[in-house]
C-alpha positions as CSV (number, residue, x, y, z in Angstrom):
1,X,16.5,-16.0,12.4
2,X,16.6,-15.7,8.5
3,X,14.2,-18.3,7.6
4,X,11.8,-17.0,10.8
5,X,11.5,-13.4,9.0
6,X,11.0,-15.0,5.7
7,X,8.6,-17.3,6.8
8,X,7.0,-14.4,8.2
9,X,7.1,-12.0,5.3
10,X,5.6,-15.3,3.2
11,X,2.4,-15.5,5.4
12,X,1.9,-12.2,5.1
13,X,2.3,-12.4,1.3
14,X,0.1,-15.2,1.2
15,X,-2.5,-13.3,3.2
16,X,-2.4,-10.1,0.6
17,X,-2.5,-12.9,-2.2
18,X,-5.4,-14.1,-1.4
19,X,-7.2,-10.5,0.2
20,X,-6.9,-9.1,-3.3
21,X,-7.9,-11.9,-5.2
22,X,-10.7,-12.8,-4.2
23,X,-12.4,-12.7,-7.5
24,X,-10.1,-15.3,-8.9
25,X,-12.1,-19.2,-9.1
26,X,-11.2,-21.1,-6.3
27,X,-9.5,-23.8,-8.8
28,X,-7.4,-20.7,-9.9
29,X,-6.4,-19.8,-6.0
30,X,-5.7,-23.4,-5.5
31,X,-3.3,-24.3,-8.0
32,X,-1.2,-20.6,-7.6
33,X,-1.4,-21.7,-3.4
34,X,-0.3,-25.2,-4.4
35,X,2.4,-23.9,-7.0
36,X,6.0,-25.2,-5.4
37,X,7.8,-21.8,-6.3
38,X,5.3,-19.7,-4.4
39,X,7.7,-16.8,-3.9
40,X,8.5,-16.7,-7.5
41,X,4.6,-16.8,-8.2
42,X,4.3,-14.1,-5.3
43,X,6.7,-12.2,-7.3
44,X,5.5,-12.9,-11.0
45,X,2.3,-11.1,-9.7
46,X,3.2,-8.1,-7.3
47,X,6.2,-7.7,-7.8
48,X,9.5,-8.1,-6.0
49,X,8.2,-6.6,-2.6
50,X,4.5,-7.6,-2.5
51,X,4.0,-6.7,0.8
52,X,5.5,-3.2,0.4
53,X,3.4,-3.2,-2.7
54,X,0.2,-4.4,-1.4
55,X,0.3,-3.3,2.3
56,X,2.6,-3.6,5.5
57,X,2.7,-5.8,8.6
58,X,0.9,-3.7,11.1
59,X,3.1,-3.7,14.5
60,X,2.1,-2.3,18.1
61,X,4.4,0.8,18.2
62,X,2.5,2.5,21.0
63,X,1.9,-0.3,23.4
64,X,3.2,1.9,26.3
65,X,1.5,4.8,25.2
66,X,-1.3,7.0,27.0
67,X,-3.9,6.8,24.7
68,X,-3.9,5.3,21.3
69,X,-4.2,6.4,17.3
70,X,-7.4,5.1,17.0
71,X,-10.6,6.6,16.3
72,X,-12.8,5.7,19.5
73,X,-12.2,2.5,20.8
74,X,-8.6,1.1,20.6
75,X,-10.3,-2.4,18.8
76,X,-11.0,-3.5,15.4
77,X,-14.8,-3.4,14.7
78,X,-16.5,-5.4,11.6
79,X,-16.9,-3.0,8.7
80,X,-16.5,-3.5,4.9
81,X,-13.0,-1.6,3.0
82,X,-13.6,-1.1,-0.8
83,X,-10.3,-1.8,-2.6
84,X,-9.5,-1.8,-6.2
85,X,-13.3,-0.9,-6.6
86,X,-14.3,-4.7,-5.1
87,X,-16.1,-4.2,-1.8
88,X,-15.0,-6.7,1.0
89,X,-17.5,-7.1,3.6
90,X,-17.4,-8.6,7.5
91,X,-13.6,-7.2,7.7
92,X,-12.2,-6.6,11.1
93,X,-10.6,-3.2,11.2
94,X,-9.7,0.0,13.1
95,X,-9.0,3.7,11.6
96,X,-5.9,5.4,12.7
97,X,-6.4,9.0,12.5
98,X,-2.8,10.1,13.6
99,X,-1.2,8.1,10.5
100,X,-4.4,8.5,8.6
101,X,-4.7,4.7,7.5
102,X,-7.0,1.6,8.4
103,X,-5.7,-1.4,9.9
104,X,-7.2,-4.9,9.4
105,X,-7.0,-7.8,10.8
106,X,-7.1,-11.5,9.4
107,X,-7.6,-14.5,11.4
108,X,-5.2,-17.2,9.8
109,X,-6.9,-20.0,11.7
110,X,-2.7,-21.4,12.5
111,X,-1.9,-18.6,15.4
112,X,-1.5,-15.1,15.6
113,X,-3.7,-13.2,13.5
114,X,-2.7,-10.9,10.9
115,X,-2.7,-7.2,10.8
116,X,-2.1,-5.3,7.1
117,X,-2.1,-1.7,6.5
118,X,-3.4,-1.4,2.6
119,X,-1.7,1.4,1.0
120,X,-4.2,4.3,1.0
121,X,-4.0,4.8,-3.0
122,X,-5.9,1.1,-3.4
123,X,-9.0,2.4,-1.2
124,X,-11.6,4.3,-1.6
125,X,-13.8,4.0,0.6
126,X,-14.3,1.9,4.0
127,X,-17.3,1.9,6.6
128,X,-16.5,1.4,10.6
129,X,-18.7,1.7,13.6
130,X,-21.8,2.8,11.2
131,X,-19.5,5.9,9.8
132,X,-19.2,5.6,6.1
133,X,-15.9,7.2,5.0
134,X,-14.7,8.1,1.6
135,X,-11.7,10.2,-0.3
136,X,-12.4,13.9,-1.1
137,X,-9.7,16.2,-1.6
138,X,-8.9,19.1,1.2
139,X,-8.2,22.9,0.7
140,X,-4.7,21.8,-0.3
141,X,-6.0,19.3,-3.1
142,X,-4.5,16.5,-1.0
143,X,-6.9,13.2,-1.1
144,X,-7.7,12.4,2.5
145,X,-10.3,10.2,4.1
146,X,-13.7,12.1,5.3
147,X,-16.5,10.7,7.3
148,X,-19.5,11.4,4.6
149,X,-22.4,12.9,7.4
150,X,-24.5,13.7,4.4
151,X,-24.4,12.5,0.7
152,X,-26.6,14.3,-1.6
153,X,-26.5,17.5,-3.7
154,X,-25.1,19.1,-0.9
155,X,-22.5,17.2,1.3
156,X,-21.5,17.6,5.1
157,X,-18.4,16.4,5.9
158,X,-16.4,15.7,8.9
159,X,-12.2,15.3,8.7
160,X,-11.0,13.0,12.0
161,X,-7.3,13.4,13.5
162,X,-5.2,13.5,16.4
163,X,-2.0,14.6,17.4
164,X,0.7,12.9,19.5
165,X,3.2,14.0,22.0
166,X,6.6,12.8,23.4
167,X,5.8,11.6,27.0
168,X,8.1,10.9,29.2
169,X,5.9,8.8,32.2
170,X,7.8,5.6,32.1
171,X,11.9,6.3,33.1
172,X,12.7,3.4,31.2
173,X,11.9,4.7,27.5
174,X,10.9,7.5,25.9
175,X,7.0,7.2,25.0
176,X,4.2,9.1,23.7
177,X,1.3,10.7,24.3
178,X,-2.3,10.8,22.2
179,X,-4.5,13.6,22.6
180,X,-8.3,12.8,21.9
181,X,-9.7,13.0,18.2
182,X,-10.4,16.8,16.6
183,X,-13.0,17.0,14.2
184,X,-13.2,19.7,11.4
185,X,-16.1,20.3,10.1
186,X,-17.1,20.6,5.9
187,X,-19.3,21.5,3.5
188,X,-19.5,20.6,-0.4
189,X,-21.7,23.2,-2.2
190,X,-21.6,23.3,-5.8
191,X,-18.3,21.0,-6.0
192,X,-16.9,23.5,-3.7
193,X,-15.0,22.4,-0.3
194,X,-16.0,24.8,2.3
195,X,-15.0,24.7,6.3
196,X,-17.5,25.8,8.7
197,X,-15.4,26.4,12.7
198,X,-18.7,28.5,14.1
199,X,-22.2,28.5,13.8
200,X,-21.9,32.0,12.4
201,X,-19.7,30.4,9.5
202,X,-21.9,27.6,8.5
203,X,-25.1,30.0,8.5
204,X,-22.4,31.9,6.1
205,X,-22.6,29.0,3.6
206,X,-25.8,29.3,2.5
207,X,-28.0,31.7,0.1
208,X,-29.0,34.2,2.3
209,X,-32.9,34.0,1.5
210,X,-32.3,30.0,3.3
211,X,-30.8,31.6,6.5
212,X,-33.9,32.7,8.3
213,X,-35.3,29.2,7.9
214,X,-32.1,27.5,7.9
215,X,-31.9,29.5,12.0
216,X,-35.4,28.9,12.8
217,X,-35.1,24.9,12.0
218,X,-31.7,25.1,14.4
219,X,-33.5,26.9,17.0
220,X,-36.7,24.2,17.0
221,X,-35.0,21.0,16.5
222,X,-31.9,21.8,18.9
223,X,-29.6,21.8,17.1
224,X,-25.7,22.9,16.7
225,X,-24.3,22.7,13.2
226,X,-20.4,23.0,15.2
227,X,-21.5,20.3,17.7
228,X,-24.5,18.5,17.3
229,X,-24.3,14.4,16.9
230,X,-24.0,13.2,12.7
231,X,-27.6,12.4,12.5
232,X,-29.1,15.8,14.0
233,X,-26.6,17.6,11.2
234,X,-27.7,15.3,8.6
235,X,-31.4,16.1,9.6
236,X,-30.3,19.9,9.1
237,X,-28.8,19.9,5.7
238,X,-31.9,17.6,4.5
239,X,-34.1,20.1,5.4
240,X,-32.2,22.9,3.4
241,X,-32.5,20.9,0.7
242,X,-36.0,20.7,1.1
243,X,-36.5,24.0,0.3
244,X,-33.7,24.1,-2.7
245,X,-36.7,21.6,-4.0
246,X,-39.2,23.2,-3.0
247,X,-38.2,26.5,-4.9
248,X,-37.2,24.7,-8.0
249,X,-40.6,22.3,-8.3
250,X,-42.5,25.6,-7.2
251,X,-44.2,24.0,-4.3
252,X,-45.7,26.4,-2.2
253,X,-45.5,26.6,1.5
254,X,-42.6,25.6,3.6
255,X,-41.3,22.0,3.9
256,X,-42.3,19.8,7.1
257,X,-40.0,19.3,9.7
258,X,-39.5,15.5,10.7
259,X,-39.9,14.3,13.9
């Protein structure tokens, strides 16, 4: 049983080995693989726990669950993760909201794939299902992971999570249950974080000379700033800036709406 964890915890070591390193030649990779004393070398370079260091085996704790921590689907999805600032692309991963940490998976090619949880400090950024996500700190100053809806001089964020509940529908063990995903809703204006829960409190956000227009682009295009889809919000807070330009450049007229 000893020498089965180890051998274990070695793969795993292996697989973070090469994951962060993959800017290293491959006549570099090969000799440090082919090195005799490779959990010495392991060692040398992370440190005595690399995969405490580097990230964690990722196990199935919720297996008899109702529901799961995932954002959407319960399956890993090909994105890209940005890690020490070196983007890897084609990644397979899925984005726990109820630990607040990605998971992703790497196919050894001798078995059972891999699952590693990088520590949240090494990324910055990661993009899954088309939702780009990056680290912005929250009204607490905390860094946390927000879907970026809109990146320009004014931002729209959203914050994902979910909450989880003892459940006790199987006698045999004591489970749990996940409720479905909550989104909370942000602005950045002028470097400043700002939550917007109504449609009264977003209109809030703005100059009040923008409102009117801000209303009447709502009101014609349909759309909810608390519940409309990422791309109908995204068209929204283009448009405001719009007519930020427009007042600066001194264009006259109002900006056109896009169809």
């Amino acid at each position: 049983m000893y020498y089965f964890h180890l051998g274990k915890w070695l793969l795993i070591a292996v697989f973070v080995f090469v994951l962060f390193n993959k800017g290293i030649s491959q006549e570099t990779v090969q000799n440090k693989i082919d090195n005799s004393d490779l959990y010495s070398l392991i060692e040398k370079n992370y440190g005595s726990n690399p995969v405490a260091i580097n990230g964690i085996y990722h196990e199935d704790y919720y297996r008899n669950a109702i529901g799961h921590p995932f954002l959407n689907e319960n399956q890993f999805v090909t994105g890209y993760v940005v890690i020490h600032n070196k983007r890897f692309d084609d990644i397979q991963l899925k984005y726990n909201v109820y630990n607040q940490n990605i998971v992703i998976r790497h196919d050894t090619g001798v078995g059972n794939p891999l699952e590693i949880i990088p520590p949240n400090e090494f990324i910055s950024e990661f993009r899954i299902n088309g939702r780009l996500f990056r680290k912005y700190r929250d009204e607490t100053g905390k860094e946390k992971f927000f879907q970026v809806v809109h990146d320009g001089s004014v931002k729209c964020l959203f914050y994902w999570s979910k909450e989880r509940t003892d459940s006790f529908h199987d006698t045999r063990m004591l489970s749990y249950r996940f409720n479905e995903e909550v989104r909370k809703s942000y602005m950045i204006i002028n470097h400043n974080l700002l939550r917007f829960k109504s449609k009264g409190n977003f209109f809030n956000l703005f100059p009040a000379k923008y409102k009117p227009e801000l209303i009447t682009f709502c009101r014609k295009e349909a759309i909810n700033p608390v519940k409309s889809a990422d791309a109908a919000l995204g068209k929204l807070i283009g448009y405001y800036e719009k007519l930020i330009d427009a007042d600066h450049t001194g264009s006259p007229g109002k900006p056109d709406r896009t169809n």
